[in-house]
C-alpha positions in Angstrom: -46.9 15.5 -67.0 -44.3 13.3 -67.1 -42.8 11.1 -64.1 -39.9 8.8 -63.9 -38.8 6.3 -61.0 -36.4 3.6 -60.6 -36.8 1.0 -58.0 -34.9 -2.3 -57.0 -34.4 -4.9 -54.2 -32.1 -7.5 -52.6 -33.2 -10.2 -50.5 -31.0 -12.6 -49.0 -30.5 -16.4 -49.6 -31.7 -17.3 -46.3 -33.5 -14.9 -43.7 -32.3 -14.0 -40.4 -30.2 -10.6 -39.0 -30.4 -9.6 -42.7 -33.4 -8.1 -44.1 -34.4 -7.6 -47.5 -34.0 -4.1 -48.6 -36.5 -2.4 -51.1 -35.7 1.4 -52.8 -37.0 3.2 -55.4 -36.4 7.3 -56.4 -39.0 9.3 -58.5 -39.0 12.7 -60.3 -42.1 14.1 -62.0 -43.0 17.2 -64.2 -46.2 19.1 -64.6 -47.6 22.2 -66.4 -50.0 24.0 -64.3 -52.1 27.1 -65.4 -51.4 30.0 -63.7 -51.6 34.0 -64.6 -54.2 36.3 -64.5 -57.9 35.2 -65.7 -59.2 36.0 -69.3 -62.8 37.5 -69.6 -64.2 33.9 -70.1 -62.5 32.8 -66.8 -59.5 30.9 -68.2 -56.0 31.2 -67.1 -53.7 33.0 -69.2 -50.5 31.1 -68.7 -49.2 28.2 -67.3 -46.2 27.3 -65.1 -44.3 24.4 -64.3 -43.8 22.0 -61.1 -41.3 19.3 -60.5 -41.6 16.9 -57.8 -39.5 14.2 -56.2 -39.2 10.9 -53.8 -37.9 8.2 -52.7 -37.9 5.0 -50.3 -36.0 2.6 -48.6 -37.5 -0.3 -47.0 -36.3 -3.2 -44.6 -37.7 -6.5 -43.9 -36.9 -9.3 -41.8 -38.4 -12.9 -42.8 -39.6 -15.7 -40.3 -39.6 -13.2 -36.8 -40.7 -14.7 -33.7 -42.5 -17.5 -36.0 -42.3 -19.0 -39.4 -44.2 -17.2 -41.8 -44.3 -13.8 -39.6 -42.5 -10.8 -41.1 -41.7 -7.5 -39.4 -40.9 -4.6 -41.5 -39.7 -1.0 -41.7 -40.1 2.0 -44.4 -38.8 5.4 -44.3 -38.6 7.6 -47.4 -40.9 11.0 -48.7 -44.0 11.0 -50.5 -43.6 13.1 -53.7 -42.8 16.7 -53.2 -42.2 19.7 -54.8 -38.8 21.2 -55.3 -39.8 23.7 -58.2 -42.8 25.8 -59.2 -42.9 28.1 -62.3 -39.1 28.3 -64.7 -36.5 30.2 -62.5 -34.5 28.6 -58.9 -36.6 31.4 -56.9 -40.1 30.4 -57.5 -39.3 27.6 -54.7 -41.9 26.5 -52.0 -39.6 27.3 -49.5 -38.8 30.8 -50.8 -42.7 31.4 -51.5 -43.4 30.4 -47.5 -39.7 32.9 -46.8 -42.0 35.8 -48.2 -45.5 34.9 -46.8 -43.8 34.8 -43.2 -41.2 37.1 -43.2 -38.5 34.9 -42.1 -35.2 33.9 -43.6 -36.0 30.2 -44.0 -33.5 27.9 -45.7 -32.8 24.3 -46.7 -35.2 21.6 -47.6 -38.3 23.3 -50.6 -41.2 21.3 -49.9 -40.3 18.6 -48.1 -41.7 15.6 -46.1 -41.1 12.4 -44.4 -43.1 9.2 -43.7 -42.2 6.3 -41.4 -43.7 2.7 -41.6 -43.7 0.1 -39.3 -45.4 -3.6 -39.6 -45.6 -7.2 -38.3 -47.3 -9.7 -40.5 -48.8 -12.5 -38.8 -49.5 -15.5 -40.8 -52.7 -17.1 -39.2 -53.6 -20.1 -41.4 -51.4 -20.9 -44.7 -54.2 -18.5 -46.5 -54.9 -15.4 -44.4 -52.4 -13.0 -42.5 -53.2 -10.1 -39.9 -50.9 -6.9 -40.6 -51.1 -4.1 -38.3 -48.9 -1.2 -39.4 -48.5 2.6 -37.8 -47.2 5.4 -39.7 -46.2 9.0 -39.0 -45.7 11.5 -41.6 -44.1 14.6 -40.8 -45.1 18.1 -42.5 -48.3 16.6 -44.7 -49.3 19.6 -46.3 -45.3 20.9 -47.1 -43.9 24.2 -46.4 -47.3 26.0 -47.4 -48.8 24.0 -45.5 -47.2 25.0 -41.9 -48.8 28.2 -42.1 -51.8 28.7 -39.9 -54.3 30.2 -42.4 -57.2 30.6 -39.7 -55.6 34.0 -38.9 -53.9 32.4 -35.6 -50.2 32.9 -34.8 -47.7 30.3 -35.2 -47.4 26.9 -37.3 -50.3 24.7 -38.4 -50.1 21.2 -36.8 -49.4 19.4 -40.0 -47.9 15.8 -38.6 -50.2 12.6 -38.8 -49.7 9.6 -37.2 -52.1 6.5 -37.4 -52.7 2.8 -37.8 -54.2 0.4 -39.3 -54.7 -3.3 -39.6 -54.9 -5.2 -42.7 -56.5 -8.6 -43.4 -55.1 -10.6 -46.6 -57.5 -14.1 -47.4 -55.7 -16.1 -50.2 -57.9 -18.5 -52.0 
């Protein structure tokens, strides 16, 4: 495959109401196989999927304490927009067909939220607890309930975690 991204920041000269802001975009290709199975179990053909993301991040320097960050990120993981050659071999128009309903807008895609606070305990370790949602984890083929029930999967995660950083 092949995959491209561009990312950047800005930070300002001195911290306060301004936060840094991080970015980045990504685009990515892949072959796949796909087709019908030879006698000796191999694919036959092979199809193409292109993905993209992106980011944007904010972060605030020195909060409540020197040393102590709080941050943000929002952006999507990387997705796909395009299976096989032609427009209609979309996620979203593959889920349109499997469902029956006239779905339109977004292919495949996804979001995922970030919040932190770094504490800086000593000058060489910091405490970071971070909770994150992301929204539709599994994409558009993913929201459909595949244990034979009625009605969406649950396909939205949130969590935590805490993260420990010793400098030496």
């Amino acid at each position: 495959g092949n995959n491209f991204g561009l990312s950047g920041y800005w930070q300002p000269s001195q911290s306060g109401l301004i936060p840094s802001i991080s970015w980045g975009i990504g685009t990515g290709t892949y072959k796949i196989q796909s087709g019908a199975q030879n006698a000796g179990g191999m694919f036959t053909g092979t199809a193409g999927v292109t993905t993209a993301s992106w980011y944007t991040g904010l972060q605030w320097k020195d909060v409540f304490a020197r040393g102590n960050d709080f941050g943000m990120a929002v952006g999507q993981a990387p997705y796909v927009t395009q299976l096989g050659g032609s427009a209609a071999d979309t996620p979203r128009n593959i889920t349109t067909a499997a469902t029956g309903t006239g779905a339109t807008g977004a292919d495949d895609s996804n979001y995922v939220w970030e919040w932190w606070y770094k504490f800086q305990v000593s000058d060489n370790i910091t405490v970071t607890p971070a909770l994150f949602y992301i929204s539709n984890l599994a994409g558009q083929l993913g929201r459909l309930n595949q244990s034979g029930g009625s009605g969406p999967a649950a396909n939205n995660v949130l969590g935590g975690l805490v993260k420990t950083t010793f400098q030496f």
